[in-house]
C-alpha positions in Angstrom: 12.2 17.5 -0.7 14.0 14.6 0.7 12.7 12.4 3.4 15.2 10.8 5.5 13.3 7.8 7.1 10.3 5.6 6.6 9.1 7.1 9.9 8.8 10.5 8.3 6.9 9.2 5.3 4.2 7.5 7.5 3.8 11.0 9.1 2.0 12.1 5.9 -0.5 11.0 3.5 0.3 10.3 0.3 -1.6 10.1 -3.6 0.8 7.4 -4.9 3.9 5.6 -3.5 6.7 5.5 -6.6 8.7 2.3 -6.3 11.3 2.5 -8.4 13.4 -0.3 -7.1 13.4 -2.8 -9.9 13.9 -5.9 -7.4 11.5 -4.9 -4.6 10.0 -7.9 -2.3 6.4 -8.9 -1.9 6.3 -7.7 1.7 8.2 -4.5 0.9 5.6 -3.7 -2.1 2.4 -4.5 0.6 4.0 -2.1 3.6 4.2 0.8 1.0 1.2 0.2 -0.1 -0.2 1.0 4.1 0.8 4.6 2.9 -0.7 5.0 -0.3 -1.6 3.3 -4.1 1.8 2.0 -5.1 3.0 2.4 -9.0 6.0 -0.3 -10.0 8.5 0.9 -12.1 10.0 -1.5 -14.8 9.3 -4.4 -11.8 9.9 -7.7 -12.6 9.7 -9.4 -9.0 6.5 -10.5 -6.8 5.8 -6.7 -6.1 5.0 -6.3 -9.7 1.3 -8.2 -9.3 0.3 -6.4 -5.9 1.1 -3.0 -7.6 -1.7 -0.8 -7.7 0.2 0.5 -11.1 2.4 -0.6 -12.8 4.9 1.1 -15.8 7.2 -0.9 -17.9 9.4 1.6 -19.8 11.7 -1.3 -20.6 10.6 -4.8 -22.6 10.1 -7.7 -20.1 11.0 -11.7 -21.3 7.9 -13.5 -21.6 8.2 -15.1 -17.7 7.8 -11.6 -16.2 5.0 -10.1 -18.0 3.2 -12.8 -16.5 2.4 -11.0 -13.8 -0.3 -9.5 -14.7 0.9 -7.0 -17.1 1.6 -3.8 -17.0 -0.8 -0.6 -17.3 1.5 1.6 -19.3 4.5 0.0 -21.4 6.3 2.6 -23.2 9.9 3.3 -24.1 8.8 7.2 -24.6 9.2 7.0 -21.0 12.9 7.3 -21.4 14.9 10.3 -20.8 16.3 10.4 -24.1 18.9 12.6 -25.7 18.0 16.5 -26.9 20.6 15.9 -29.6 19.7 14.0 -33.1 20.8 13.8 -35.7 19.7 15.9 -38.6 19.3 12.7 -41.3 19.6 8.9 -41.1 23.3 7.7 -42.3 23.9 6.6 -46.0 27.2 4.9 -44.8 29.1 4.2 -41.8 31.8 6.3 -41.2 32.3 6.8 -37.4 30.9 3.9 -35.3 30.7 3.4 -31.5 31.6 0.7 -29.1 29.4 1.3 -25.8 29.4 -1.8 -24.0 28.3 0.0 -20.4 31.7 1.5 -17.8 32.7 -2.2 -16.7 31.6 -4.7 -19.9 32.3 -7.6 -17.6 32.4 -10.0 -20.5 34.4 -8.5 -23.0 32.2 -7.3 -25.5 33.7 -4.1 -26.5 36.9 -5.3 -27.1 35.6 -8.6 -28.7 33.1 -6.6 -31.8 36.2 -4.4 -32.1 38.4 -7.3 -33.0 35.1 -9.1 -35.1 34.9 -5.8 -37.3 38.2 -5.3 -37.5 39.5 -9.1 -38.8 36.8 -9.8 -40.7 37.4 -6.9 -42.7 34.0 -4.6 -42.4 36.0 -1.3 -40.9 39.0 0.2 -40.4 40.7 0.7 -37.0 40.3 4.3 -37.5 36.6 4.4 -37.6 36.1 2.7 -34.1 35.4 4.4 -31.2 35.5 2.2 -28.1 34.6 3.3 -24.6 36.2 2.6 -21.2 35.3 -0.6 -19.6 37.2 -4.0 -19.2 40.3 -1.7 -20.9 40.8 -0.1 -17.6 42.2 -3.6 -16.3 44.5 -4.1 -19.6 43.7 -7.6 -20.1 41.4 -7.4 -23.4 42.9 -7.4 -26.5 42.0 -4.6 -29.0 43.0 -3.7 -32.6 45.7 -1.1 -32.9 44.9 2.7 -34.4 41.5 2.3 -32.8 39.9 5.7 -31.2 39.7 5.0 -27.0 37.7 7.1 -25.2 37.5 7.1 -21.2 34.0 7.8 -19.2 31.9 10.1 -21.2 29.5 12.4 -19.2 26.1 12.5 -20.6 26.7 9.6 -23.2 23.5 10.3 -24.9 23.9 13.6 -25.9 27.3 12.2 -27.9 25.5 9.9 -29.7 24.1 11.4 -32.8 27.7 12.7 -33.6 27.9 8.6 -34.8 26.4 6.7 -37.7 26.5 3.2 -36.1 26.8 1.9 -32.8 27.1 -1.4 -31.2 26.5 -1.9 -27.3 24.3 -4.3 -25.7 20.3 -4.5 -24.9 19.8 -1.3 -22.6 19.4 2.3 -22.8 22.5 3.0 -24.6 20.7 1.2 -27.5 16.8 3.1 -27.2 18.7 7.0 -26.9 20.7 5.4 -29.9 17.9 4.6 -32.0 16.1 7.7 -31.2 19.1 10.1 -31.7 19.0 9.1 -35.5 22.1 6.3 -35.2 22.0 2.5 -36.8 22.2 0.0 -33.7 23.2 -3.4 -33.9 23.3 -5.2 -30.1 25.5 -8.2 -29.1 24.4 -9.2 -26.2 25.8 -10.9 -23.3 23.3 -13.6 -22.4 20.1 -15.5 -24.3 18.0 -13.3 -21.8 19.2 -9.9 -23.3 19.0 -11.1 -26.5 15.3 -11.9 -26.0 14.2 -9.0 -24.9 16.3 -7.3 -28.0 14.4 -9.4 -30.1 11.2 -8.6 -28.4 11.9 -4.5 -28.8 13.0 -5.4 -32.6 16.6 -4.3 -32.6 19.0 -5.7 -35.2 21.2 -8.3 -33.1 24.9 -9.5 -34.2 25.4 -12.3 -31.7 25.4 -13.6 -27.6 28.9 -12.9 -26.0 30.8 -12.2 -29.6 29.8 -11.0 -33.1 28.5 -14.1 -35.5 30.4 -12.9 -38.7 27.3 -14.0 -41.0 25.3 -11.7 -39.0 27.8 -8.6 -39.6 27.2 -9.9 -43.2 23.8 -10.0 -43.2 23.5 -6.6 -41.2 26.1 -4.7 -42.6 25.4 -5.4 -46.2 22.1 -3.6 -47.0 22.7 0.0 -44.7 19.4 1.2 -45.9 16.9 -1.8 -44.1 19.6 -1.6 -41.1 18.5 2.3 -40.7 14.9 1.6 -41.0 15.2 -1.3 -38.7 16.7 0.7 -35.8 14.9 3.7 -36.6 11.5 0.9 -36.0 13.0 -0.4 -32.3 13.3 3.9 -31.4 10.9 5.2 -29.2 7.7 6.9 -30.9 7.9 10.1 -28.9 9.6 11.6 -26.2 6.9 11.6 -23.0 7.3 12.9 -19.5 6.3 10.2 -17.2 6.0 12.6 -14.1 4.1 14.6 -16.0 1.4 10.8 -17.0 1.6 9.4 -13.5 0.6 13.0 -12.4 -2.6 12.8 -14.4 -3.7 9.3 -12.6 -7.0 9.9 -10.3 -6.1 9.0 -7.0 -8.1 6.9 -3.9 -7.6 3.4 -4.3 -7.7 1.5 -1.3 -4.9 -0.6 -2.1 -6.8 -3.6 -0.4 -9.5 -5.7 -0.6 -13.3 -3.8 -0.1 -15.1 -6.6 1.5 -12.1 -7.8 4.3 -9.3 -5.3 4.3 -6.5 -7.8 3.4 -3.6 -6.2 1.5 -2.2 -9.7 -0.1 -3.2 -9.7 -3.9 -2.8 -11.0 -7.3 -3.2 -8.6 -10.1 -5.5 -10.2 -12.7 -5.5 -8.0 -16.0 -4.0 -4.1 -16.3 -5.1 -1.6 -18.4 -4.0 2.6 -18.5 -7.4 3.3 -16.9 -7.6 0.4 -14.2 -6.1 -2.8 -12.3 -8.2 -5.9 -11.3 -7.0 -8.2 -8.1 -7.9 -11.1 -6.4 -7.7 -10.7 -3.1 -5.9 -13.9 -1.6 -7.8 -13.5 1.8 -11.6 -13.7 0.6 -11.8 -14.3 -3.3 -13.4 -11.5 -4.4 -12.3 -9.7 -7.8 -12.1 -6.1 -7.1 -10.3 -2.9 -9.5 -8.9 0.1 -8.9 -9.6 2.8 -10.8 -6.9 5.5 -11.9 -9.4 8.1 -14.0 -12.3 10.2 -12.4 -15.3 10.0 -13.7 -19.0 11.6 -13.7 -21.9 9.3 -12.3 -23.5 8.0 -14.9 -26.7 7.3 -13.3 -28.5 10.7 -13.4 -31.6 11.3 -15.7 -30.1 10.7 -19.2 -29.0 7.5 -18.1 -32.6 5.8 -18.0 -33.7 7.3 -21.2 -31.1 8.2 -24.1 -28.5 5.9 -22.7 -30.6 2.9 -21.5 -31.8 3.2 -25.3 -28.2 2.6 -26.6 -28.3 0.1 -24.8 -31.3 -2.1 -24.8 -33.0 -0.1 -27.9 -36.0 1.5 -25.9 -35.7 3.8 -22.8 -36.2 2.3 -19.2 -39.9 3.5 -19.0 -40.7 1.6 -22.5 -39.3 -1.4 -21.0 -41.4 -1.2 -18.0 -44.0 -4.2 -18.8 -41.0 -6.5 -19.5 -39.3 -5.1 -16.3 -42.4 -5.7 -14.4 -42.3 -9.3 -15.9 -39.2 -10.2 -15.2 -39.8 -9.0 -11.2 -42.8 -11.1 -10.8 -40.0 -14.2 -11.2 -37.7 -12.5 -8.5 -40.5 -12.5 -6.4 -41.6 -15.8 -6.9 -38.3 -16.8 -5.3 -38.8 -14.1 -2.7 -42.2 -15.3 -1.6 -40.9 -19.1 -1.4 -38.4 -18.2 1.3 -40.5 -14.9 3.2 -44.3 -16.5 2.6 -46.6 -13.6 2.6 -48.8 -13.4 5.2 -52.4 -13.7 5.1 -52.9 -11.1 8.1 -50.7 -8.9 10.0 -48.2 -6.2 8.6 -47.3 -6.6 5.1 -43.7 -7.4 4.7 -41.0 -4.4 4.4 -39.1 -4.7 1.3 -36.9 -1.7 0.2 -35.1 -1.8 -3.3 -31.7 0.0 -3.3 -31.2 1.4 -6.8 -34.9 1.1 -7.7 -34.9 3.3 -11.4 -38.2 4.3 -12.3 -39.3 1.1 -10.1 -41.1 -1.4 -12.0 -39.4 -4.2 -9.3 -41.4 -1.6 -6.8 -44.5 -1.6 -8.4 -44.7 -5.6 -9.1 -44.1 -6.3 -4.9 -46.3 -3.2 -4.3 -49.0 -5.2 -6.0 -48.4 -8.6 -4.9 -48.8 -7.0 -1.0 -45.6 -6.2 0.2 -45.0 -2.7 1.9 -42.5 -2.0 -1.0 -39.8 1.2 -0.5 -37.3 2.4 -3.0 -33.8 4.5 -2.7 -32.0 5.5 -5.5 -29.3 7.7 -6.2 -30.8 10.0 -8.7 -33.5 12.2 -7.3 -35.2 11.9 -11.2 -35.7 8.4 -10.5 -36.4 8.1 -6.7 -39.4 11.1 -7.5 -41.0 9.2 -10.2 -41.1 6.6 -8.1 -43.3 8.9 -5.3 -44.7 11.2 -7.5 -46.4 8.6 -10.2 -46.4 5.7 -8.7 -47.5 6.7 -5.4 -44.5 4.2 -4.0 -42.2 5.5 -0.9 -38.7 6.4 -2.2 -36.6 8.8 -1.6 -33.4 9.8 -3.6 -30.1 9.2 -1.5 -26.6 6.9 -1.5 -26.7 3.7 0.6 -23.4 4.3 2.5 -23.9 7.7 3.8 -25.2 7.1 7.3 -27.5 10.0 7.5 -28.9 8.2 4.8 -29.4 5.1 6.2 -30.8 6.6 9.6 -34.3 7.6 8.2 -34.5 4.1 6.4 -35.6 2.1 9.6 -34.7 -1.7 10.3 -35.8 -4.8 10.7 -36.3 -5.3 6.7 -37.6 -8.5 5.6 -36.0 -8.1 2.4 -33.6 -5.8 0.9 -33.2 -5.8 -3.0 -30.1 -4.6 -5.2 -30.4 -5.5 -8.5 -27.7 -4.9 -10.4 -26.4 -2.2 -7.9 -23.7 -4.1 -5.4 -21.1 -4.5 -7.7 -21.3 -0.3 -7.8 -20.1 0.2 -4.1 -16.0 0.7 -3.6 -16.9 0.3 0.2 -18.4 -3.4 -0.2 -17.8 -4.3 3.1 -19.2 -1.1 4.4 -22.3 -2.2 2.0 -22.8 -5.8 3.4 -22.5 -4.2 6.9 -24.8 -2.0 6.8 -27.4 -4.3 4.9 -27.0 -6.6 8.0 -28.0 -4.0 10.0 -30.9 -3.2 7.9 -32.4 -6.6 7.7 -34.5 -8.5 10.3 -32.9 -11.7 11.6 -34.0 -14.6 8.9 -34.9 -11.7 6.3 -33.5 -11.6 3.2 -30.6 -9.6 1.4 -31.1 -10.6 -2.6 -29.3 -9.0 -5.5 -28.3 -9.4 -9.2 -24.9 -9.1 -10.6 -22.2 -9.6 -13.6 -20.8 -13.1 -12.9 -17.0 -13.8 -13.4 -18.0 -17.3 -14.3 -19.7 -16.6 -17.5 -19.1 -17.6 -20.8 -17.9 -14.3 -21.6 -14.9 -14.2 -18.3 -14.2 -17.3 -19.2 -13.6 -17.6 -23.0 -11.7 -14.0 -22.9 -10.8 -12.8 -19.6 -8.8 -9.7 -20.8 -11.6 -8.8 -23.4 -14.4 -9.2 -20.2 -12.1 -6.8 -17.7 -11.8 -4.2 -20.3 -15.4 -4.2 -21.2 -16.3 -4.2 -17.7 -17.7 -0.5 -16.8 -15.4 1.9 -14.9 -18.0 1.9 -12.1 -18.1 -1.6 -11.2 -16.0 -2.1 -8.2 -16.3 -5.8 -8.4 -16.7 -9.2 -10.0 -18.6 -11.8 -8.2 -18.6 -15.0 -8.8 -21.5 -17.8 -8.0 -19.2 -20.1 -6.4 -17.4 -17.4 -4.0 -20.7 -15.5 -2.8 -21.5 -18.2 -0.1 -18.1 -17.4 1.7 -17.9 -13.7 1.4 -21.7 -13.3 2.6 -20.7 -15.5 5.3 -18.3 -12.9 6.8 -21.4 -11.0 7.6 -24.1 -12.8 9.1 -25.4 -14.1 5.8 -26.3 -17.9 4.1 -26.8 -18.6 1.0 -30.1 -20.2 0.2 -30.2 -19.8 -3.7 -28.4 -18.8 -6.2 -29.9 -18.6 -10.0 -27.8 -17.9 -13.0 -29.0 -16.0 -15.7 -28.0 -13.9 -19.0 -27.2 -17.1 -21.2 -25.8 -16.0 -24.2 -24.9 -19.0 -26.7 -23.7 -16.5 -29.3 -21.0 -15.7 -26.6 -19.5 -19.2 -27.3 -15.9 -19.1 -28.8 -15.2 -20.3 -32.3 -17.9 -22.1 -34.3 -19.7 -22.9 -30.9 -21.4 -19.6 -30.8 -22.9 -19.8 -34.3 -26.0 -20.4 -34.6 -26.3 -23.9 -35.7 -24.4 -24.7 -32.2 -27.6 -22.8 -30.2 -29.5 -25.8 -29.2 -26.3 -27.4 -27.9 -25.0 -24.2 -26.1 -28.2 -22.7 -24.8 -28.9 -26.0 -22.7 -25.4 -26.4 -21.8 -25.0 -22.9 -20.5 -27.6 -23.7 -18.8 -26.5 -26.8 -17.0 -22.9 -25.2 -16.8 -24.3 -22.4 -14.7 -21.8 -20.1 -17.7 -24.9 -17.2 -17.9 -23.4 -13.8 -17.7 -25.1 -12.6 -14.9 -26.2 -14.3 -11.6 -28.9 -13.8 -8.8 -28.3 -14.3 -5.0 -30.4 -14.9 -2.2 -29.5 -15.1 0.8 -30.8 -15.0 4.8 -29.8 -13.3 7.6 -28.4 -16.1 10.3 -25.9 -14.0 12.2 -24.7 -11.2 14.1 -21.8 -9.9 15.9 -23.6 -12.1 18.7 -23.9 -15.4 17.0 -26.7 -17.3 15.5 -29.8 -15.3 15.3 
């Protein structure tokens, strides 16, 4: 159906917004985007890097796909031509002109005159289409075929062994209908983007003779060169764009701002940075199981780190005695009263739990896998219960005034992030303390090869903090900083022959000093609420 205003449109909800306007503004791009995840066809203007999506079908000059790339570049995009031809051409019999309905600049008539005087074709064999004809002014060798406005060019073109037209579609349904293609382009910028789809090229503005030498002298490699520039298959893009998973937000998850820059593109997902608070964030365009059930702690977790989660526990335990060291610098434990209230969101099997259990704190755990959160109860004897953080009903049996809430490793997990930080404000006492563990984006590993870091990144991270940028987004609700320690120094993550390991004992220390570990701990205290200091 066909809507008739933008009012109508905003009366519904949508999966995706298609834009396929080719020159469409930065504001324009952002108030479709109110309505829905927007996908950017061939875009080459600011509204390609706020894009949720983004689909090249045509090659882009080097200055446009600057813009953070595109998720899906094909030319099988193309609606190509049905018709092909049953064999590649030994020789060139019947060639064709196409130089577009108006050829501003003369090309038609200007490779018909090229071929013609220099000898490489007969009048007879030419075919020219309509174009700058139509005003009479071009010249044009005599006993040559003219043809007016042909409906449904591309299903013609397989009835030709070569054609010659200009960087555009004419030249892709060419190539794939069977036909030898040789472009002469109109300006340096089509013949770039020629060159960067590998299509045989004769010239900018008018055939270069030793070109049509060149070209036209071994048929064979100018076949196989055209027939390399085709599209690899015919693909209905309606029918890809359909598969995409939809529910991105199409703005930023800790402050709401829609103004973006897309950071690295990939089929499954798109990473920003939003312009208003910092933070990297992606939206994901595949559905996907969560991962963190049973299996994940034992077979998985094994993959991983060669020994399930419960193997690991004594090192786990270990390395939670130094979190709470930190912890128990800025909350001293009391000698008498009530023990401090600590609950660990995302606790596992809870070897964080059972380390503050022991060192006196009234330790709690939630985790989202009932396997895990049971353990926890059953054999450790630990409160826990199994549960996600943002669901409300959740959070209403999980009491306030925390002194400390734990997430290690679990807040880059939450696509509501502000909903997250909210609710932990609520949780926590005034002057407690909100601490967590995540993947930094200042590592050694986001910095030496961003592209190779975003892909790697796991589908269910929402996020990518960075050390430097946590003070300011915690400070939008109610929290300060008080230390921040990097960890997950990896010297053999060092490009070139820096990450060998004769380079270690220069590396290690300078990672070190560099703050470049891969992952990073926070800690920070409540200060603030919707009132003001606390």
């Amino acid at each position: 159906r066909i809507l008739r205003s933008r009012h109508e449109a905003e009366a519904e909800t949508w999966d995706f917004v298609v834009l396929d306007l080719r020159r469409t503004s930065r504001d324009q791009e952002r108030s479709w985007r109110a309505l829905g995840p927007t996908i950017a066809l061939d875009e080459g203007w600011a509204a390609a890097s706020g894009a949720s999506f983004r689909v090249d079908i045509l090659p882009r000059a080097g200055r446009d796909r600057g813009i953070g790339g595109a998720n899906l570049e094909s030319r099988s995009f193309l609606n190509l031509p049905v018709r092909r031809r049953d064999s590649p051409p030994e020789r060139f019999d019947r060639i064709l002109l196409a130089f577009g309905g108006e050829d501003p600049r003369g090309l038609g008539p200007a490779t018909a005159r090229a071929l013609v005087e220099g000898e490489f074709f007969r009048p007879g064999s030419l075919t020219l289409l309509s174009g700058a004809l139509e005003s009479g002014t071009s010249r044009v060798p005599e006993g040559m075929l003219r043809l007016g406005p042909v409906p449904d060019l591309k299903e013609t073109l397989a009835s030709y062994d070569l054609v010659f037209t200009q960087f555009g579609l004419t030249a892709f349904e060419a190539a794939w209908a069977g036909c030898a293609v040789i472009l002469v382009n109109p300006t340096r910028y089509h013949a770039d983007l020629a060159r960067k789809a590998g299509f045989p090229s004769a010239g900018i503005g008018r055939p270069r003779y030793r070109d049509l030498v060149r070209l036209l002298s071994d048929p064979a490699a100018l076949v196989s060169a055209s027939a390399s520039a085709a599209p690899e298959a015919a693909e209905s893009l309606a029918a890809r764009l359909s598969a995409l998973k939809t529910g991105a937000r199409g703005a930023c998850p800790v402050c709401g701002a829609r103004e973006r820059r897309a950071l690295a593109r990939y089929p499954r997902k798109t990473y920003f940075r939003c312009a208003a608070c910092g933070m990297v964030y992606r939206e994901l365009f595949v559905g996907g199981e969560n991962p963190y059930v049973e299996s994940y702690f034992f077979e998985e977790y094994r993959r991983q780190y060669g020994r399930t989660y419960l193997e690991d526990f004594p090192a786990l335990k270990a390395y939670a005695a130094g979190r709470l060291d930190i912890l128990e610098r800025l909350l001293p434990l009391r000698s008498a009263g009530p023990r401090p209230v600590l609950l660990d969101v995302g606790c596992a099997y809870g070897a964080f739990l059972a380390e503050a259990s022991r060192r006196g704190w009234d330790a709690r755990g939630l985790d989202i896998a009932e396997s895990a959160a049971s353990y926890v109860r059953d054999v450790l004897g630990i409160p826990a219960r199994a549960g996600d953080f943002l669901d409300p009903a959740v959070r209403s049996v999980l009491g306030e005034g925390l002194d400390c809430l734990s997430l290690w490793f679990v807040i880059e997990h939450f696509e509501d992030l502000g909903g997250a930080l909210r609710a932990a404000a609520a949780l926590v006492r005034p002057g407690g303390i909100l601490a967590f563990s995540t993947p930094s984006g200042a590592g050694i590993s986001a910095l030496s090869d961003p592209g190779r870091f975003f892909e790697r990144s796991p589908d269910d991270h929402a996020t990518v903090w960075e050390p430097r940028r946590a003070a300011g987004i915690l400070g939008r609700f109610g929290f300060r900083v008080e230390r921040i320690r990097v960890t997950g120094h990896h010297p053999e993550r060092f490009p070139g022959p820096a990450g060998t390991p004769g380079f270690a004992g220069l590396t290690g220390p300078a990672s070190r000093i560099l703050g470049l570990g891969d992952t990073f701990e926070c800690y920070a205290r409540r200060i603030r609420d919707a009132g003001g200091e606390v």
